[in-house]
C-alpha positions as CSV (number, residue, x, y, z in Angstrom):
1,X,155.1,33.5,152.4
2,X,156.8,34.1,155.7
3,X,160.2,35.5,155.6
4,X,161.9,36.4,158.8
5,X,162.6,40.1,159.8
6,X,166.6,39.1,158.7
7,X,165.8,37.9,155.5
8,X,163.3,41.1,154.8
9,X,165.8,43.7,155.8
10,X,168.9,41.7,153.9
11,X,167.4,42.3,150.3
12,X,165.5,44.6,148.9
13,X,163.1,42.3,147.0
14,X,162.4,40.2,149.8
15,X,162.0,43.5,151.7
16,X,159.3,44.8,149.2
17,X,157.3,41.3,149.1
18,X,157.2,41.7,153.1
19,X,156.0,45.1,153.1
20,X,153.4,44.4,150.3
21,X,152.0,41.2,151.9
22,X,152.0,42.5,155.7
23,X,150.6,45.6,154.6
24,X,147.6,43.7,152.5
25,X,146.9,41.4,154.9
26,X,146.2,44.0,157.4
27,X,144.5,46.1,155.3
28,X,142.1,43.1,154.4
29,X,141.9,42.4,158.0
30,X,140.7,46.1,158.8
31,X,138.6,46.7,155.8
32,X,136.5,43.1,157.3
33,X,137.0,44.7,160.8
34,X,135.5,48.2,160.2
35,X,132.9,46.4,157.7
36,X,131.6,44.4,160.5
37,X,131.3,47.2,163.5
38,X,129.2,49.1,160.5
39,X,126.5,45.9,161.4
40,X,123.9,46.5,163.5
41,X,125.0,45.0,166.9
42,X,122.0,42.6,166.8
43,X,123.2,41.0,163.2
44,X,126.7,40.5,164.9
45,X,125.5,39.1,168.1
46,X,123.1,36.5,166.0
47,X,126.1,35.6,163.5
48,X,128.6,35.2,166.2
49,X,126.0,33.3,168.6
50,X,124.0,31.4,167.2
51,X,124.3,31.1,163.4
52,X,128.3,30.6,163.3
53,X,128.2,27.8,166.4
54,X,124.9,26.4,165.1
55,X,126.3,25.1,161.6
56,X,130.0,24.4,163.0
57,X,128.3,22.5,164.9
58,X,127.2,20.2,162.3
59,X,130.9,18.6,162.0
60,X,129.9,16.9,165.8
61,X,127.3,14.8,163.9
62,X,129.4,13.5,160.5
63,X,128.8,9.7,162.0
64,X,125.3,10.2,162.0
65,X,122.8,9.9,158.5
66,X,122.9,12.1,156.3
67,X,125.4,13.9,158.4
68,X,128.3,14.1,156.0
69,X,125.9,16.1,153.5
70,X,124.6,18.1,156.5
71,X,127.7,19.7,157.3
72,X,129.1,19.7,153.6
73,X,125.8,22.3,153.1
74,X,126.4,24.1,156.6
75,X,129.8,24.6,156.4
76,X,129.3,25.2,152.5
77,X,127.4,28.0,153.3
78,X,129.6,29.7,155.5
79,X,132.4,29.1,153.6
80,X,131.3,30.5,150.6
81,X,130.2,33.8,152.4
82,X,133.5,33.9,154.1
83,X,135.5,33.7,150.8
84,X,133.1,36.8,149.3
85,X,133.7,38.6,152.6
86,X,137.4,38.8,151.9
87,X,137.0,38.9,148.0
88,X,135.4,42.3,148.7
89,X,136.9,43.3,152.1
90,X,133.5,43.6,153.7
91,X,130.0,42.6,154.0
92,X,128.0,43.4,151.4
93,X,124.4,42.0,149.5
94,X,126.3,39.7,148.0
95,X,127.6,37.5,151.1
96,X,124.1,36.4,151.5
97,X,124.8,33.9,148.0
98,X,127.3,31.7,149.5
99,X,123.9,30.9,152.1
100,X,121.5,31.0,149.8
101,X,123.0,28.2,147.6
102,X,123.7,25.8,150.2
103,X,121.5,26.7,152.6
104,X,118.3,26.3,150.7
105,X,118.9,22.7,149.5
106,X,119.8,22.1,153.8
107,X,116.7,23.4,154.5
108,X,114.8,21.7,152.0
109,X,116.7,18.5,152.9
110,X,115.4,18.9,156.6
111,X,111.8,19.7,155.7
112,X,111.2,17.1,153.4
113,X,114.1,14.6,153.6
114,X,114.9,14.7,157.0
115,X,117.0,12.0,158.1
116,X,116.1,9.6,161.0
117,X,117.4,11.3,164.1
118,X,116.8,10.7,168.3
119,X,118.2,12.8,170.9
120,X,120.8,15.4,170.7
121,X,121.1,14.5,167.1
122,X,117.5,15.1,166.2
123,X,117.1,18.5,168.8
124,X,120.2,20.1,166.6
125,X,118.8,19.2,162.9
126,X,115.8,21.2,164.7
127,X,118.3,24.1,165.7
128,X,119.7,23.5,162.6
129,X,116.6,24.1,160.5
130,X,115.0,27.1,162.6
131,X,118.5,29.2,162.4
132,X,118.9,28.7,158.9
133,X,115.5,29.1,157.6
134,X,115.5,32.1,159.5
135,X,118.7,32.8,157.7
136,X,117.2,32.4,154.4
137,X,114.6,35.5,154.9
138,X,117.3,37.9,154.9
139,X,119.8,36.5,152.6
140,X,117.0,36.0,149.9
141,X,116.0,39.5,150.1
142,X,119.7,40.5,150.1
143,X,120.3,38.4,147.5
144,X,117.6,39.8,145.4
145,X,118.9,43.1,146.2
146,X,122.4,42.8,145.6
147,X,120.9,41.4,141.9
148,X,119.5,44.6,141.6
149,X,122.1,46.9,141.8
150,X,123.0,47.2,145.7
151,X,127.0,46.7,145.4
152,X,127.4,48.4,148.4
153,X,129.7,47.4,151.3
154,X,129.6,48.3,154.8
155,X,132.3,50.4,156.3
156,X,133.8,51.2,152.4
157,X,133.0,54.9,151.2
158,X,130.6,55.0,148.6
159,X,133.0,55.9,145.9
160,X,131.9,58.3,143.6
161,X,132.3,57.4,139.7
162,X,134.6,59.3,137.4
């Protein structure tokens, strides 16, 4: 909800719901922030580069087969990473399940299934299929590691139990 600085300031409730929610949202927004500079600058450069573009890009190709479930799976992916991300201000192991569940069946679908493609379409389902299957090798292992135990998230202090 977006109340105006007036309507804030005018009552205290509405005061108190505009404090909480500004201050949450940025605190959110800098947990993510400090969580990602805690990367390694290589893992930020690929995400930002070339796996982020790569699978938005599949929404340029919804009028060509199999395209609706190709983006459905990329987008899938990221979405569901994206929604963990913020779920646990920060990246951790477990980000790498949003990919893993969509992305393996993509993959799959583009090794075994892959739908007739020329041209631009075909070069991207190529793209497509190196930068996720490439993907795939970490997030499996993080997967299987955030399975085992590895809660940890970047940029958050390990907090010591009580």
């Amino acid at each position: 909800m977006i109340l105006s600085g007036r309507l804030a300031s005018s009552c205290p409730f509405f005061e108190g719901i505009h404090k909480l929610s500004t201050t949450t949202t940025q605190s959110v927004f800098a947990d993510i922030w400090r969580s990602l500079r805690a990367l390694p600058i290589w893992v930020i450069l690929w995400m930002s580069l070339l796996l982020g573009p790569v699978n938005m890009a599949s929404i340029a190709f919804l009028s060509e087969p199999k395209g609706i479930l190709i983006a459905l799976l990329a987008l899938g992916g990221m979405a569901a990473s994206i929604t963990t991300l913020i779920l646990h201000r920060g990246f951790s192991k477990r980000v790498s399940g949003g990919h893993v569940f969509f992305w393996t069946p993509l993959v799959l679908i583009l090794i075994f299934a892959r739908p007739v493609a020329t041209g631009t379409y075909d070069a991207y389902l190529t793209i497509l299929l190196a930068t996720n299957l490439f993907s795939l090798v970490f997030d499996i292992n993080d997967l299987r590691l955030w399975l085992c135990g590895d809660r940890h998230v970047l940029g958050q202090e390990q907090r010591k139990p009580s």
